[in-house]
Backbone as CSV, one residue per row, in Angstrom:
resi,resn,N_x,N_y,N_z,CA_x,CA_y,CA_z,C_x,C_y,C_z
1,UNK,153.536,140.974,209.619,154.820,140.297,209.747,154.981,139.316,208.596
2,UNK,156.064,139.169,208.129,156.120,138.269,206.912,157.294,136.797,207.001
3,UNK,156.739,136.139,206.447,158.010,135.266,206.964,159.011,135.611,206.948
4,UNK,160.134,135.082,207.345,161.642,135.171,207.408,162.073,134.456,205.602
5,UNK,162.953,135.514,205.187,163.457,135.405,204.177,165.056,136.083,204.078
6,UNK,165.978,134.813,203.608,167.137,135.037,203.854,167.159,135.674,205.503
7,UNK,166.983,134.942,206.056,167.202,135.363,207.722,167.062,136.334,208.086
8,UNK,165.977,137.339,207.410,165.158,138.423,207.985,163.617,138.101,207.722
9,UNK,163.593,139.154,208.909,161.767,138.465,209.018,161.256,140.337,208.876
10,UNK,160.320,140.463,208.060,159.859,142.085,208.199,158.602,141.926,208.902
11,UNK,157.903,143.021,209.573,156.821,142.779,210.235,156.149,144.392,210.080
12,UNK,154.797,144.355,210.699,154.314,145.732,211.106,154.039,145.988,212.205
13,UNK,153.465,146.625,212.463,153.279,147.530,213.925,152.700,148.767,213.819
14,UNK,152.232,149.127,215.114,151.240,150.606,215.284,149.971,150.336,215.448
15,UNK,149.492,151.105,215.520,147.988,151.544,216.119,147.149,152.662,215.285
16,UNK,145.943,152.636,214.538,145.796,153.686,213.851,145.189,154.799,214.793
17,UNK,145.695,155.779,214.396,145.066,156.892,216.039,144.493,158.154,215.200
18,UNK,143.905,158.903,215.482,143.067,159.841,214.580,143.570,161.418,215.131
19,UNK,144.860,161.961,215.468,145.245,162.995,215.884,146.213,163.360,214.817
20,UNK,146.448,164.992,215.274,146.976,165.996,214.234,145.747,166.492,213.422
21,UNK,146.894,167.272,212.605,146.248,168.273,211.411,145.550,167.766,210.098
22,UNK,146.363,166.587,210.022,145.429,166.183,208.767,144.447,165.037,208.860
23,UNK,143.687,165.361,208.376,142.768,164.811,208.463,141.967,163.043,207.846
24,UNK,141.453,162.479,208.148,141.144,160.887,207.702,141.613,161.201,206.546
25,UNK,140.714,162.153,205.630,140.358,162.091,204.084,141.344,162.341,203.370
26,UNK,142.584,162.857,203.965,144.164,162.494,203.402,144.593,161.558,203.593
27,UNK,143.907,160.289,204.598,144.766,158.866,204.446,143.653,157.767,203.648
28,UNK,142.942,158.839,202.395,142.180,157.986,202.313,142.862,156.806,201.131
29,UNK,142.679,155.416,200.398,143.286,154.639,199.967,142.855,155.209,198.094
30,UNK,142.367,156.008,198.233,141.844,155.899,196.625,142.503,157.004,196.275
31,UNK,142.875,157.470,195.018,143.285,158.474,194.163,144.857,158.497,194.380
32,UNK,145.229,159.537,194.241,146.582,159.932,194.475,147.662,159.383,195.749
33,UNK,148.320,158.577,196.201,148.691,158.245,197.734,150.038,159.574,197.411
34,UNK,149.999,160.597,198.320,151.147,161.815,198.074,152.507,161.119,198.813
35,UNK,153.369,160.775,198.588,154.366,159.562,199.533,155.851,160.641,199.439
36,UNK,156.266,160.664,200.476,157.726,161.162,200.782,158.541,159.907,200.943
37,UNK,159.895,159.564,200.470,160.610,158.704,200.749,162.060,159.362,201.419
38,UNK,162.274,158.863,202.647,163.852,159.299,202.829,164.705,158.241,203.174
39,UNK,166.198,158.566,203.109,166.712,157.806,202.973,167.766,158.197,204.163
40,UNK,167.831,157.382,204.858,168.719,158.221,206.152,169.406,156.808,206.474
41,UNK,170.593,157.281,207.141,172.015,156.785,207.455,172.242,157.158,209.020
42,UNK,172.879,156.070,209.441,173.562,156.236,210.972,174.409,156.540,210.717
43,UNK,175.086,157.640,212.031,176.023,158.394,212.092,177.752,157.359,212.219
44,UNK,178.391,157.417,211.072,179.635,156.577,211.370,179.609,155.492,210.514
45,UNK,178.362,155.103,209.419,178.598,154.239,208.670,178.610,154.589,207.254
46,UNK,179.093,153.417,206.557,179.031,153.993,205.327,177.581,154.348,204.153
47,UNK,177.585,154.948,203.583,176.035,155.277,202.966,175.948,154.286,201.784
48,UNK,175.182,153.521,201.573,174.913,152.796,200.516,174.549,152.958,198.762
49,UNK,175.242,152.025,198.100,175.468,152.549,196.925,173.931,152.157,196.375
50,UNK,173.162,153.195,196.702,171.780,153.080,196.311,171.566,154.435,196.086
51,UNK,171.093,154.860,194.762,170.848,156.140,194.080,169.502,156.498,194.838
52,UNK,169.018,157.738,194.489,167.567,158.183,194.674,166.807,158.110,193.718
53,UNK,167.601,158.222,192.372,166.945,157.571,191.123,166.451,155.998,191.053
54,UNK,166.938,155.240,191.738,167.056,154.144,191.653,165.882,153.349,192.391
55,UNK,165.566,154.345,193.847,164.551,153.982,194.561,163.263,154.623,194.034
56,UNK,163.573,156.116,193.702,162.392,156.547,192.819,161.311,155.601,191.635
57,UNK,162.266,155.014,190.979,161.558,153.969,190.090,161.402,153.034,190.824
58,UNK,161.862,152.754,192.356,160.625,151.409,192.868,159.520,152.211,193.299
59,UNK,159.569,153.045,193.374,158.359,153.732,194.201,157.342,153.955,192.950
60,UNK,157.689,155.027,191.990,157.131,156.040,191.306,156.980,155.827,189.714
61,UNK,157.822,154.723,189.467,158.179,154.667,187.864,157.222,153.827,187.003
62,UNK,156.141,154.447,185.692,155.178,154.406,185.135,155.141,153.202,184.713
63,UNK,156.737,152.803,184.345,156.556,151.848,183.306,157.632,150.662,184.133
64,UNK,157.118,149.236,184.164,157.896,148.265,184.695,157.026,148.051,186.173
65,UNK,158.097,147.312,187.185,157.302,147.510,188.302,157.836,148.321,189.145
66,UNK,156.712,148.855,189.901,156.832,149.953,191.151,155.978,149.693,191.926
67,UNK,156.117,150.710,192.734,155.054,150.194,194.178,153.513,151.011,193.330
68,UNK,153.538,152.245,192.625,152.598,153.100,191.998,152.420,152.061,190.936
69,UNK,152.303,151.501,189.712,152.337,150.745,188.818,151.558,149.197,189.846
70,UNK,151.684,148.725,191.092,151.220,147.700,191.491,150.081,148.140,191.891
71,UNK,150.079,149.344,192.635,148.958,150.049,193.107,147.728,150.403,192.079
72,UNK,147.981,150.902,191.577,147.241,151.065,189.726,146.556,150.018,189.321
73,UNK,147.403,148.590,188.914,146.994,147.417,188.523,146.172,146.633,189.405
74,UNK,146.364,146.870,190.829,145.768,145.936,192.287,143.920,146.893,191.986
75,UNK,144.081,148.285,192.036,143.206,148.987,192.335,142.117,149.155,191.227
76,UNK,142.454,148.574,189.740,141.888,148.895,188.609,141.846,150.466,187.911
77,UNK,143.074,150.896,188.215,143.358,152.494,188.267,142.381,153.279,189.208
78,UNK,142.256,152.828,190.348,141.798,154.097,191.150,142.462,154.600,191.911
79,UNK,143.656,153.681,192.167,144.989,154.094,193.387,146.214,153.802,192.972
80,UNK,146.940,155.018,192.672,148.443,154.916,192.639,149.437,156.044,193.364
81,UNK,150.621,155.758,193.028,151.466,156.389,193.845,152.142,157.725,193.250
82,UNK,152.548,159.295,193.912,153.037,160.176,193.662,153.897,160.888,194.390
83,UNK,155.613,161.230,194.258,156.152,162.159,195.339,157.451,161.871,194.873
84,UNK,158.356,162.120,195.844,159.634,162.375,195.648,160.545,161.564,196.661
85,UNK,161.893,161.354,196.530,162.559,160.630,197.185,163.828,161.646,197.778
86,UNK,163.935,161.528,199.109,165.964,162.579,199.395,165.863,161.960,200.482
87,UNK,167.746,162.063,199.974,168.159,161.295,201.323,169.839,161.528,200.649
88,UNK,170.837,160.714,200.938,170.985,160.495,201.769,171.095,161.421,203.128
89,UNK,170.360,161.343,204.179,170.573,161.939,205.106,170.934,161.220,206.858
90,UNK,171.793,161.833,206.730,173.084,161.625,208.381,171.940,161.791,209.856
91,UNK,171.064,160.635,209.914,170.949,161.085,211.493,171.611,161.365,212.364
92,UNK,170.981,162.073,213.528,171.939,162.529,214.496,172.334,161.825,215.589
93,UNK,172.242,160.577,215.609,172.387,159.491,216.546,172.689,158.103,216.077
94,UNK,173.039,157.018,216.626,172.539,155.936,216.391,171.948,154.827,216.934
95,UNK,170.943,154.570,215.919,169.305,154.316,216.872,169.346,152.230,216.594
96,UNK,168.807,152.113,217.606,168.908,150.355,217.575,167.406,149.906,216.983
97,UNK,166.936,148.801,216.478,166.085,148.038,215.755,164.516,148.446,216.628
98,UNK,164.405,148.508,217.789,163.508,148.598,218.500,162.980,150.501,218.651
99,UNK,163.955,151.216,218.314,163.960,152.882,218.245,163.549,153.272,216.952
100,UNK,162.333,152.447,216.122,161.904,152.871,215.251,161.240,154.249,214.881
101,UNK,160.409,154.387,216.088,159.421,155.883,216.217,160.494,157.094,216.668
102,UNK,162.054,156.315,217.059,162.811,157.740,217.263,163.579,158.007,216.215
103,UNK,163.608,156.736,215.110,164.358,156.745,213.576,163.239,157.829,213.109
104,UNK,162.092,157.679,213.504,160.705,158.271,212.276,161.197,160.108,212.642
105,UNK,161.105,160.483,213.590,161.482,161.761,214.080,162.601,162.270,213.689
106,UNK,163.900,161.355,214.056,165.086,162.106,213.871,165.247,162.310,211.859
107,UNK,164.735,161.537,210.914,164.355,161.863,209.614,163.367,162.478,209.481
108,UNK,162.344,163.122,209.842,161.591,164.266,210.309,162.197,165.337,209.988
109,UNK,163.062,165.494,210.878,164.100,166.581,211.494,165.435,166.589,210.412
110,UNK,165.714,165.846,210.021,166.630,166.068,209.190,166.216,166.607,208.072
111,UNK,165.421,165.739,207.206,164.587,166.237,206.265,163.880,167.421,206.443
112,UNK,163.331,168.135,207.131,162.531,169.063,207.217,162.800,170.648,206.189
113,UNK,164.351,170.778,206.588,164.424,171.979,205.601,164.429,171.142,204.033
114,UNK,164.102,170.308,203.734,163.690,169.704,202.172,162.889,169.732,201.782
115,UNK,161.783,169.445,202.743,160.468,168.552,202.445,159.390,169.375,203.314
116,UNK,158.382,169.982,202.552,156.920,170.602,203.226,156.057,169.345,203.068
117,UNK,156.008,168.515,204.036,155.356,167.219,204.709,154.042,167.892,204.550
118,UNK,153.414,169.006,204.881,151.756,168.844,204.641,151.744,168.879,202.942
119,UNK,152.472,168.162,202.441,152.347,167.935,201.032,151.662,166.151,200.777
120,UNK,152.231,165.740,201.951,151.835,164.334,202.251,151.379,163.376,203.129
121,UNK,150.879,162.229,202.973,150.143,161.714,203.462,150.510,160.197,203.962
122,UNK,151.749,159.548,203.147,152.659,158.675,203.191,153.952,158.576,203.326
123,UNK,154.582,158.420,204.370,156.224,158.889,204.791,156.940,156.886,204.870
124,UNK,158.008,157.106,203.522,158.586,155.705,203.881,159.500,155.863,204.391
125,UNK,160.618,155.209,205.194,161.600,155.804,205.628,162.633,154.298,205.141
126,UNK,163.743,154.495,204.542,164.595,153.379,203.787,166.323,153.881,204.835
127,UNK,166.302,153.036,205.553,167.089,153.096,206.701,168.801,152.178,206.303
128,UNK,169.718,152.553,206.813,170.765,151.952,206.609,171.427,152.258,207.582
129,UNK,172.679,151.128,208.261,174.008,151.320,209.004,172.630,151.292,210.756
130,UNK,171.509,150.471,210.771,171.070,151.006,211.844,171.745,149.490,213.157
131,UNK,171.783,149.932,214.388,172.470,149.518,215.298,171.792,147.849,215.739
132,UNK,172.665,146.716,215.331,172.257,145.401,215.794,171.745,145.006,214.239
133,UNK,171.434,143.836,215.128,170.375,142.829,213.821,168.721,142.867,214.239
134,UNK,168.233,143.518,213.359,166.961,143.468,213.628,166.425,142.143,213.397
135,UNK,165.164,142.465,213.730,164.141,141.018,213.706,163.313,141.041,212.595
136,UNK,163.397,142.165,211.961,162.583,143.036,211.040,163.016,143.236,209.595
137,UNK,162.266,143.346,208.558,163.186,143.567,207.246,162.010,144.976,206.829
138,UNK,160.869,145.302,207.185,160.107,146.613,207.338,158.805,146.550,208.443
139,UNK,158.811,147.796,208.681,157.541,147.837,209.984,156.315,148.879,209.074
140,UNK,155.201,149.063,209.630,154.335,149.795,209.217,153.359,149.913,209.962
141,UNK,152.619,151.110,210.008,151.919,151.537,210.476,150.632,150.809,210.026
142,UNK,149.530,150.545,210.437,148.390,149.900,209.938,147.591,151.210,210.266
143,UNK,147.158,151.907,208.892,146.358,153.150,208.309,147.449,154.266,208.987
144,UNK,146.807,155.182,209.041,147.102,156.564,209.229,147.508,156.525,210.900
145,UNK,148.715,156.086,211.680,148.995,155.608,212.688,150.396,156.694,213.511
146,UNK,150.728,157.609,212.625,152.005,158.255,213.122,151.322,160.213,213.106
147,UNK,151.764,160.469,214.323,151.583,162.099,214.182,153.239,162.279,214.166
148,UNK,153.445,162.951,213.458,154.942,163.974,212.999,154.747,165.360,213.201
149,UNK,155.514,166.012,213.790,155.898,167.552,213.938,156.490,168.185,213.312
150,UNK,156.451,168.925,212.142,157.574,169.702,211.107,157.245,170.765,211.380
151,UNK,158.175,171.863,210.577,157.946,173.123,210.522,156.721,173.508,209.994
152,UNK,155.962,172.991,209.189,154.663,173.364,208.699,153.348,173.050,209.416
153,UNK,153.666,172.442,210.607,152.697,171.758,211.566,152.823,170.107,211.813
154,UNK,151.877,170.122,212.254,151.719,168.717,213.046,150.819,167.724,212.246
155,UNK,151.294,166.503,211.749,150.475,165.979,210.773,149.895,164.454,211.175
156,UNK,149.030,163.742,210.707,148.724,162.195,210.629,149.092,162.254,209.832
157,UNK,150.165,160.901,209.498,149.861,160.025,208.157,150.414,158.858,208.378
158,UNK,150.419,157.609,207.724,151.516,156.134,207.475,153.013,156.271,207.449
159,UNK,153.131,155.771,208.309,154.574,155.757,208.178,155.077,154.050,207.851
160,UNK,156.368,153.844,207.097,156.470,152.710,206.755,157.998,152.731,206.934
161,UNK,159.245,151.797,207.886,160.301,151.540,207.760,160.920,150.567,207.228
162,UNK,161.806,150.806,206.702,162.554,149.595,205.572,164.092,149.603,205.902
163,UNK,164.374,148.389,205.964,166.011,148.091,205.659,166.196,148.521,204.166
164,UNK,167.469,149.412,203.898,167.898,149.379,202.794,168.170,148.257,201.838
165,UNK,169.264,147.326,202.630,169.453,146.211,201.424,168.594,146.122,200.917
166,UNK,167.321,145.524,201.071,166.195,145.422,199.865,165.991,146.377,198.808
167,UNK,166.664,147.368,198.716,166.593,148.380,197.625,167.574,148.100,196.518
168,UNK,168.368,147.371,197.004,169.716,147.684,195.942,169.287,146.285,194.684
169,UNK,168.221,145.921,194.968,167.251,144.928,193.965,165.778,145.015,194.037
170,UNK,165.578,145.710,192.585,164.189,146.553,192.329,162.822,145.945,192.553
171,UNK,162.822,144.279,191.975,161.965,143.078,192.925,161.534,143.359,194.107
172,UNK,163.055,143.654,194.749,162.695,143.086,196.483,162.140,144.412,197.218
173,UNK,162.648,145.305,196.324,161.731,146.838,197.191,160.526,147.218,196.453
174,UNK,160.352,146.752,195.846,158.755,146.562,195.183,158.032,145.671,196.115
175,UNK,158.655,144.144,196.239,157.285,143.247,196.993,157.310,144.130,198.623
176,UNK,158.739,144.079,199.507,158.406,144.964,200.783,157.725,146.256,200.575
177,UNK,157.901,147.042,199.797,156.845,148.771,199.647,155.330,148.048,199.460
178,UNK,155.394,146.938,198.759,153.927,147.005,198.517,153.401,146.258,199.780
179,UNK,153.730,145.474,200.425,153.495,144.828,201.333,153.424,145.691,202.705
180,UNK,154.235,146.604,202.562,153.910,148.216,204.231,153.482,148.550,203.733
181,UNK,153.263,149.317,202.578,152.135,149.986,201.904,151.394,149.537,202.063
182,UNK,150.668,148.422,201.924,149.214,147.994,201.928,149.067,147.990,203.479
183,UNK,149.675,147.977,204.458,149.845,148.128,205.822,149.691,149.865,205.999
184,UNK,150.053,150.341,205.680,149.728,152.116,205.579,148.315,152.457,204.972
185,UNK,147.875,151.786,203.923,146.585,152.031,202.941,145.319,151.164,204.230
186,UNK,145.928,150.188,205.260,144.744,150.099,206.483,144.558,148.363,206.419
187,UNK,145.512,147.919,205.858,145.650,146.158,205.900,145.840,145.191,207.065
188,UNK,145.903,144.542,206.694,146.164,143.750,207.823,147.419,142.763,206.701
189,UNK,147.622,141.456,207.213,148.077,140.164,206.939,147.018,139.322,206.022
190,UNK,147.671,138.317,205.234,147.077,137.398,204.492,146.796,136.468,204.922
191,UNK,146.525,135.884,205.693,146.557,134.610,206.617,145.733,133.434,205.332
192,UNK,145.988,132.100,206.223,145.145,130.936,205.264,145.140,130.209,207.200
193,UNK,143.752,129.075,207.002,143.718,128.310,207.771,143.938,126.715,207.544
194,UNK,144.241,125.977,207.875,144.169,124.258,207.942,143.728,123.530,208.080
195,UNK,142.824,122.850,208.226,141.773,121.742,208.702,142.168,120.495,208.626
196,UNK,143.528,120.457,208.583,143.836,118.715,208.772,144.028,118.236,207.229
197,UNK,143.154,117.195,207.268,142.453,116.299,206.266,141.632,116.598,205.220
198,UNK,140.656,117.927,206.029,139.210,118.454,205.418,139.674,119.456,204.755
199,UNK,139.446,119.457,203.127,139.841,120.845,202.499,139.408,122.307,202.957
200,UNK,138.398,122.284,203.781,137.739,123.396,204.077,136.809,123.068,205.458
201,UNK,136.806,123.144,206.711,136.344,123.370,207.700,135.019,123.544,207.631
202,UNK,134.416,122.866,208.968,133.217,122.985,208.994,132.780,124.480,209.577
203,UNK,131.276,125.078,209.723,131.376,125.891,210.270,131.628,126.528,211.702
204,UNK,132.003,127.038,211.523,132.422,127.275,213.238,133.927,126.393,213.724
205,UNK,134.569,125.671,212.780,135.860,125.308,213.067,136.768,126.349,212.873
206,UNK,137.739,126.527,214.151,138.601,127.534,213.582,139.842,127.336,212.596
207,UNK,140.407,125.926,212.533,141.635,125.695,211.850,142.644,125.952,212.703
208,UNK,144.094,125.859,212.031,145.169,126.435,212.670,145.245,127.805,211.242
209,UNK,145.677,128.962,212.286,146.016,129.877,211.163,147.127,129.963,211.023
210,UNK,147.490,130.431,209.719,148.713,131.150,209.444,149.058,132.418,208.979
211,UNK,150.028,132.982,210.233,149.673,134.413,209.738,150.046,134.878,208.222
212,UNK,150.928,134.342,207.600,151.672,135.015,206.532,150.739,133.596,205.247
213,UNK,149.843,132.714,205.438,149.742,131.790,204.819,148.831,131.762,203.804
214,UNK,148.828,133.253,202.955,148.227,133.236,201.537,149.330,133.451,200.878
215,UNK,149.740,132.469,200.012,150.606,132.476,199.056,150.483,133.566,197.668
216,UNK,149.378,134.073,197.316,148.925,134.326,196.654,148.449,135.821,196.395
217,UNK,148.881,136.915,197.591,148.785,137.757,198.308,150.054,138.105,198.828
218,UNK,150.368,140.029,198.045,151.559,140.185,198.757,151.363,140.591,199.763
219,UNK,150.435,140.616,200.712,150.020,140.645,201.870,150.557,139.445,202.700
220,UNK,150.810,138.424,202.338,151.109,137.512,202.964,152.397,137.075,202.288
221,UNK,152.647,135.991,202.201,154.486,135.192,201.473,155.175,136.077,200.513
222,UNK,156.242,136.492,200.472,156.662,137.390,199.686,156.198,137.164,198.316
223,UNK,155.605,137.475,197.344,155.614,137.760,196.336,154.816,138.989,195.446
224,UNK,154.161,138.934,194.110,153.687,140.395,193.691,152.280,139.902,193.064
225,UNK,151.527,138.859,194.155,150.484,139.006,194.185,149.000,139.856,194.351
226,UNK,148.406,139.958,193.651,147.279,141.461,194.134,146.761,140.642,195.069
227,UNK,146.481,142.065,195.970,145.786,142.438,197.619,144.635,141.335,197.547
228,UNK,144.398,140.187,198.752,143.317,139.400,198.216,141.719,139.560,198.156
229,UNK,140.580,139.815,197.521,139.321,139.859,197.304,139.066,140.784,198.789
230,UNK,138.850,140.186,200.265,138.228,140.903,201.052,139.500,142.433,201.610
231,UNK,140.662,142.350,200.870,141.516,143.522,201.386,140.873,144.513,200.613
232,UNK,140.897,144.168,198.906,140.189,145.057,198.086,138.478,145.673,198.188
233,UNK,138.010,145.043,198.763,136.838,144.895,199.285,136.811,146.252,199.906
234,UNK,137.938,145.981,201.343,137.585,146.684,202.249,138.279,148.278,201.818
235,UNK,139.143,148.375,200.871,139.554,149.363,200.451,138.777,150.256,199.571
236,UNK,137.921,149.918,198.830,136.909,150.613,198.120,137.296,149.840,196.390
237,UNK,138.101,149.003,196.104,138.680,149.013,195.117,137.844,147.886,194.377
238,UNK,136.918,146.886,195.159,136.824,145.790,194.239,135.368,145.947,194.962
239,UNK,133.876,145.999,193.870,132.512,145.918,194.018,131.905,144.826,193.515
240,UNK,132.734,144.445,192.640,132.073,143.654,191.976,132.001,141.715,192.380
241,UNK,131.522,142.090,193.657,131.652,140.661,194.287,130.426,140.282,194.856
242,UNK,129.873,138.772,195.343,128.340,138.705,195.787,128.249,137.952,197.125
243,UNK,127.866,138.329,198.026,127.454,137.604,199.293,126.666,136.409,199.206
244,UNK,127.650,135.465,199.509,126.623,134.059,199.437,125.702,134.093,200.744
245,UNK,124.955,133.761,200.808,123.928,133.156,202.312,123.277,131.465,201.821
246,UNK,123.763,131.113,200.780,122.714,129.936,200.311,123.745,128.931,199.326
247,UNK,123.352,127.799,199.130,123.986,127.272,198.520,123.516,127.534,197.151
248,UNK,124.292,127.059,195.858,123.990,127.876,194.818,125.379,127.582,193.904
249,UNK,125.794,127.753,192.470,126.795,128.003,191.464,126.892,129.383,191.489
250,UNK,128.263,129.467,191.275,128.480,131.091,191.332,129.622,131.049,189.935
251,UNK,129.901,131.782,189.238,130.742,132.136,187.932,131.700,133.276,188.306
252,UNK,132.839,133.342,188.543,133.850,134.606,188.909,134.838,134.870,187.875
253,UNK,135.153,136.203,187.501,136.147,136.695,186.481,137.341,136.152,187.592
254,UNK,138.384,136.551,186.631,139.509,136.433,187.534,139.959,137.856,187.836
255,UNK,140.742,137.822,189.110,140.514,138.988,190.172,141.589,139.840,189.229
256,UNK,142.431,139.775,188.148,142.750,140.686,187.726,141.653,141.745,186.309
257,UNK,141.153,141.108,186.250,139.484,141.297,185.011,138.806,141.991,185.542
258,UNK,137.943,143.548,184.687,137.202,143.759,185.400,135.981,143.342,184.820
259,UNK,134.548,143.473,184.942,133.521,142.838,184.137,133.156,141.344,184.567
260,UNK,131.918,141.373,185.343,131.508,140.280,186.115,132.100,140.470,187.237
261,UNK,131.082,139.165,187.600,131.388,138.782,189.379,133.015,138.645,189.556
262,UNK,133.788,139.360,190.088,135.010,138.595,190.834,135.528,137.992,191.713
263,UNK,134.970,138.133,193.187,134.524,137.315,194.229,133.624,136.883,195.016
């Protein structure tokens, strides 16, 4: 969940569950992420003046920023992004803020004669005209959390929902993609804790947390911070770090450097 910005708040959601056809080692976080993007519309509104070219280069585009280009740079080139974007497409209903998993289906289904889904492993879905005011500005699956049914079978993979407006400014669908994305790739939140007075807590103090309270991390406060030390950690992306047990001087590159200790 991320703070509220301009009076939307985006959040995630799901459960990672290990059913269907494809298998872990297609949701794995390293190499290629294969990503479908669609772009679907409620029935009766107007479709937004947002190209597929336009979202393609937040997603996919080599040069500048993208969600593939952040992925690349976060990962030290071991993880970036590849696939295609269609849409606009007319659901067959109209679905309210809370009918997310029936938004994920009914673009399923629309898309389907387009898109051979066992091509992929990452499904974003960039939503417009949907019913009410959400609470939400994107949701995501945390890892490989959605089974889908297409004509080619029955699949696992991440699913990630987005309000459109954030697209129609290349910034703002860069920091939300990267921020569900890293929620699809098996993240969590950035949190920071408080201790009052004390810069740093004793042991065994818990602090007050905050969920969204690494500034520094687009995991946490909006911005296009890389994933922090223990996200990369846990992703396979960053080794080069040392377990303290003792007191001691320690020397760290900075986390965009590779060569030496980094955390």
């Amino acid at each position: 969940r991320l703070p509220t910005r301009g009076g939307i708040t985006a959040a995630d959601g799901g459960t990672i569950t290990q059913t269907g056809m494809a298998g872990a080692a297609m949701c794995s976080p390293m190499g290629a992420q294969k990503s479908i993007v669609l772009l679907v519309n409620m029935p009766g509104t107007p479709t937004p003046a947002i190209t597929t070219d336009a979202v393609r280069d937040i997603f996919f585009a080599s040069t500048g920023r993208s969600l593939s280009e952040f992925w690349r740079e976060n990962s030290y080139g071991q993880t970036w992004a590849e696939g295609d974007v269609k849409g606009w497409y007319t659901l067959d209903a109209n679905y309210t803020c809370d009918q997310f998993t029936n938004i994920r289906d009914a673009a399923i289904r629309a898309a389907d004669r387009d898109v051979d889904f066992s091509q992929y492993r990452r499904v974003f879905i960039v939503i417009s005209g949907i019913t009410g005011t959400c609470g939400w500005a994107g949701l995501s699956n945390v890892g490989c959390g959605s089974t889908i049914i297409t004509t080619e079978g029955t699949f696992t993979v991440s699913t990630a929902w987005m309000l459109s407006g954030y697209f129609s400014n290349r910034n703002d669908g860069v920091q939300i993609s990267g921020h569900e994305g890293g929620h699809g790739l098996g993240l969590s939140h950035a949190s920071s804790r408080d201790f009052g007075t004390e810069p740093l807590g004793g042991l065994g103090v818990a602090g007050t947390v905050s969920e969204y309270g690494d500034y520094f991390s687009s995991m946490g406060f909006w911005n296009f911070g890389h994933y922090a030390a223990p996200h990369k950690v846990k992703l396979g992306w960053l080794t080069n770090y040392v377990t303290v047990n003792g007191n001691g001087s320690f020397a760290i590159q900075p986390m965009e450097s590779l060569g030496g200790v980094q955390a």
